[in-house]
N, C-alpha and C positions, 0 to 999 in steps of 0.2 A: 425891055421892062415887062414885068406880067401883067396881063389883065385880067388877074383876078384881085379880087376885094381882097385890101389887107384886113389886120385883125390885129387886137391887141390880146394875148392871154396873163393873167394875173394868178398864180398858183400852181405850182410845178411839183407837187404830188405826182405818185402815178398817173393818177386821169390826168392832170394838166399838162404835163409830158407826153402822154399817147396824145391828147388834142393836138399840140405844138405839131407833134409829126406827121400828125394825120394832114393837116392846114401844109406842111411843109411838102408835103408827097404830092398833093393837089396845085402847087405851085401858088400858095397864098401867101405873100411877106407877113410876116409876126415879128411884131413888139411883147417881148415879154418881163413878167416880174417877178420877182420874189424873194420873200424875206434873207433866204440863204441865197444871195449870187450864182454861187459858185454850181447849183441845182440846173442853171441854164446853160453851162459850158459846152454838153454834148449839143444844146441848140442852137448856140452862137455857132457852131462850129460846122451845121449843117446851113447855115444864111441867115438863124432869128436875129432879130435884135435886142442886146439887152436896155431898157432902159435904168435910168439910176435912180429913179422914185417912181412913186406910185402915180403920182401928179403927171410925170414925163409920161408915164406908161397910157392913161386916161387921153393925156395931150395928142399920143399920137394918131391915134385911129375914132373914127364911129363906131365900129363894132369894137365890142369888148369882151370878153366870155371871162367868168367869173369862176374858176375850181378850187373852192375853197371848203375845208370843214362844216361848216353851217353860217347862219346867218350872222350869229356876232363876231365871228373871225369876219365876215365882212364889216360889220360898225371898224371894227378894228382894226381894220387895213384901210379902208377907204375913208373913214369921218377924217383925219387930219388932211386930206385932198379932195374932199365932197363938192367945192364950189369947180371943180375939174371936171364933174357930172354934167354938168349942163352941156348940152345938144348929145347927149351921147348915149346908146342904144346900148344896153346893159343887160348878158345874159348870164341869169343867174344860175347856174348848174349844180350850186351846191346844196345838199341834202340835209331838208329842213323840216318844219311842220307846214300846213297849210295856213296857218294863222301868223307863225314868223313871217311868212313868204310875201301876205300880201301887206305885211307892217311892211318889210321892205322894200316893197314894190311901193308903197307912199310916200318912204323915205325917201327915195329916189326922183320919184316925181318933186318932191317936195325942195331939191336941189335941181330940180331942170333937167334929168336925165327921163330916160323911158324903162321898165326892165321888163324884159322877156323870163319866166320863170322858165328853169326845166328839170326834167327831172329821167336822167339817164340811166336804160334799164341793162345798162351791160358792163363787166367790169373793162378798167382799160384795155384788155386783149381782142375786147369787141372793138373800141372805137377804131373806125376810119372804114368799116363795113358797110354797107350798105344795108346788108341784110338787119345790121341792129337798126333799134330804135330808141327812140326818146321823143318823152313825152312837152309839152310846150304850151305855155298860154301866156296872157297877157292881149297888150292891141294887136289887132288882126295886121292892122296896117305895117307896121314895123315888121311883123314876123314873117310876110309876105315877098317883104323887100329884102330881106337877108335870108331866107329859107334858101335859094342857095350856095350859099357859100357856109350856112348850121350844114348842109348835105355832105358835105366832107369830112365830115365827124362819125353821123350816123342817118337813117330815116327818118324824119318828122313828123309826128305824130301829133297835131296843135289840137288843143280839147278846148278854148273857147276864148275869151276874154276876160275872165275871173283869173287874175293872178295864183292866187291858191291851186286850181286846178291842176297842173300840171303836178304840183306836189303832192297834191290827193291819190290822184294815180299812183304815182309811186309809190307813197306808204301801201297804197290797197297791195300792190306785188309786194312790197317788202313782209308784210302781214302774211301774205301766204308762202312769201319762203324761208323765212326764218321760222314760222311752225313747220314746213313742212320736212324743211332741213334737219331739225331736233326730233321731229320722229325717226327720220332713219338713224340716226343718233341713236337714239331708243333701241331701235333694231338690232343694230347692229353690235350695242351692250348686251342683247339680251343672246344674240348671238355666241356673242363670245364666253360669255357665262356659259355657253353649253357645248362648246368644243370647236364652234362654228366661226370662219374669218368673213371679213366683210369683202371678199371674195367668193366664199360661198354662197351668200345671199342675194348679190347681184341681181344673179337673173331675175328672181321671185321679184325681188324690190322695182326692177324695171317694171317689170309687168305688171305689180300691181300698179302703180304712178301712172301708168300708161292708161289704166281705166278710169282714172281722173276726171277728164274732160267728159267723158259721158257722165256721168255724178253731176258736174254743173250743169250742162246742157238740160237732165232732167228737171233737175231742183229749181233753176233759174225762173223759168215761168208759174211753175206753181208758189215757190213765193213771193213774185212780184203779184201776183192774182190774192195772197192770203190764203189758200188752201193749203193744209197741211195736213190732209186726212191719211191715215196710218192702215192704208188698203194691205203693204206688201212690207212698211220700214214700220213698225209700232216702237217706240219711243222705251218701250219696256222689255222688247227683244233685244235693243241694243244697247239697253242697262244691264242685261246679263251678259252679254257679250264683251263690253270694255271692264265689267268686275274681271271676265275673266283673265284680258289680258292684264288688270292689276294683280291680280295674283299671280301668272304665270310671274312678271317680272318680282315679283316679291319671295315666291320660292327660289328662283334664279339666286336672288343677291342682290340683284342691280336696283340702282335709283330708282324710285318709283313717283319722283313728284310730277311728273312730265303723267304720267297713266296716273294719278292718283287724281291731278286736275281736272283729267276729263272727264271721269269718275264722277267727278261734282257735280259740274255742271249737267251731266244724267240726272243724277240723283233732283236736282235742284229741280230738272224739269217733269220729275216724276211727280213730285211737290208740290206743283205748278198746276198742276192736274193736266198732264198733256201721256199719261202713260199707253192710253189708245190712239195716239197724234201719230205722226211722222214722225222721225224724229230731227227734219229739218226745223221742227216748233222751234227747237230750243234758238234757232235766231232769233223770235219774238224776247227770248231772255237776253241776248245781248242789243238789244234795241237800244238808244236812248229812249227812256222813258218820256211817254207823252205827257205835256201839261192837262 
């Protein structure tokens, strides 16, 4: 028999499917589930288990890992077998807001279970790496006692005891790559408008991405301090600068709402009266507003 902790998984998507394997590679028995059966065959077939309800599947183990859609695919899987919660350590991996996550997380409680939120930063090709990570909150205590046997999935990364937390995180990276995504997008339209494959751009686009991390590294402390003084970035040099790449893409052809927004939000903080600022000011414009 093995002695590793078994596990129950609940949603055999791709990421529930990489977890299942990743848990099977490590030599961890799994219980799994879901709505189409037939989704577990390749796992029955390397040792999972399937079970035949949701209830069964809760039944069988403490640990639980959750890969589901979002939070109401879980009401919706789990509320007809919720009294099945109780003593059971609940990790939610499915991709949600901070505010669903910790309604959740009360739900849960609120049936006698525990839930661990997480919020995994790599697609299923990453899982069962070590080198990935995912992020984790909820009670310290729980997360501590199964941290490792969650390490056969990915790195653990636990940010506190605030349920939400864990999803915070992850939104803040999904915010920066799904903008960051749609610019090269950009690029590589405006590219193409001009003869250019998004083969020829590569290199330039590596290198510029590459300079990235020095941009935060700089920014990060001067706006945690509230200094935004425009010694080297003035706020109004880089409103002439993103005009112009709205018009480069607008002589091109290509879409321009993607540069037309950023556009704005310059313009907005010209407005503002920040045109001799940095032009990191313009975060003070996406703040929530202070009471």
């Amino acid at each position: 028999m093995s002695g590793k902790q078994s596990v129950t998984v609940i949603g055999l998507g791709p990421m529930g499917q990489a977890m299942v394997q990743a848990f099977l590679d490590k030599g961890h028995p799994v219980t799994v589930w879901n709505r189409t059966p037939s989704r577990a065959d390749a796992l029955v077939a390397r040792g999972a288990v399937l079970a035949g309800s949701v209830e069964e599947a809760l039944a069988a183990n403490e640990l639980v890992i959750l890969s589901l859609t979002d939070y109401d695919a879980m009401y919706t899987v789990l509320e007809p077998a919720a009294h099945a919660l109780s003593g059971r350590v609940l990790v939610n991996l499915s991709s949600d807001t901070p505010e669903k996550t910790r309604a959740g997380a009360k739900w849960v409680a609120g049936h006698g279970g525990v839930q661990l939120s997480g919020g995994v930063t790599v697609p299923p090709s990453g899982i069962g790496k070590p080198e990935s990570s995912t992020f984790y909150s909820g009670p310290r205590g729980p997360f501590e006692t199964h941290r490792p046997t969650l390490e056969a999935l990915t790195g653990t990364d636990y940010r506190g005891e605030d349920p939400g937390l864990a999803a915070l995180f992850y939104q803040i990276g999904m915010v920066m790559f799904w903008t960051s995504m749609l610019s090269y997008w950009q690029a590589v339209a405006l590219a193409d408008a001009n003869g250019l494959t998004a083969a020829d751009i590569l290199p330039h686009a590596t290198e510029t991405m590459a300079t990235m991390p020095n941009f935060l590294s700089f920014y990060a402390a001067r706006i945690d301090a509230g200094e935004h003084g425009g010694d080297v970035d003035r706020l109004a040099m880089g409103m002439a600068s993103v005009e112009h790449v709205l018009h480069t893409n607008a002589d091109a052809g290509v879409d321009t709402a993607l540069p037309a927004a950023v556009a704005d939000l310059f313009r907005r903080g010209m407005e503002a009266g920040h045109a001799t600022d940095s032009f990191s000011s313009l975060v003070e414009l996406l703040k929530k507003p202070k009471n």
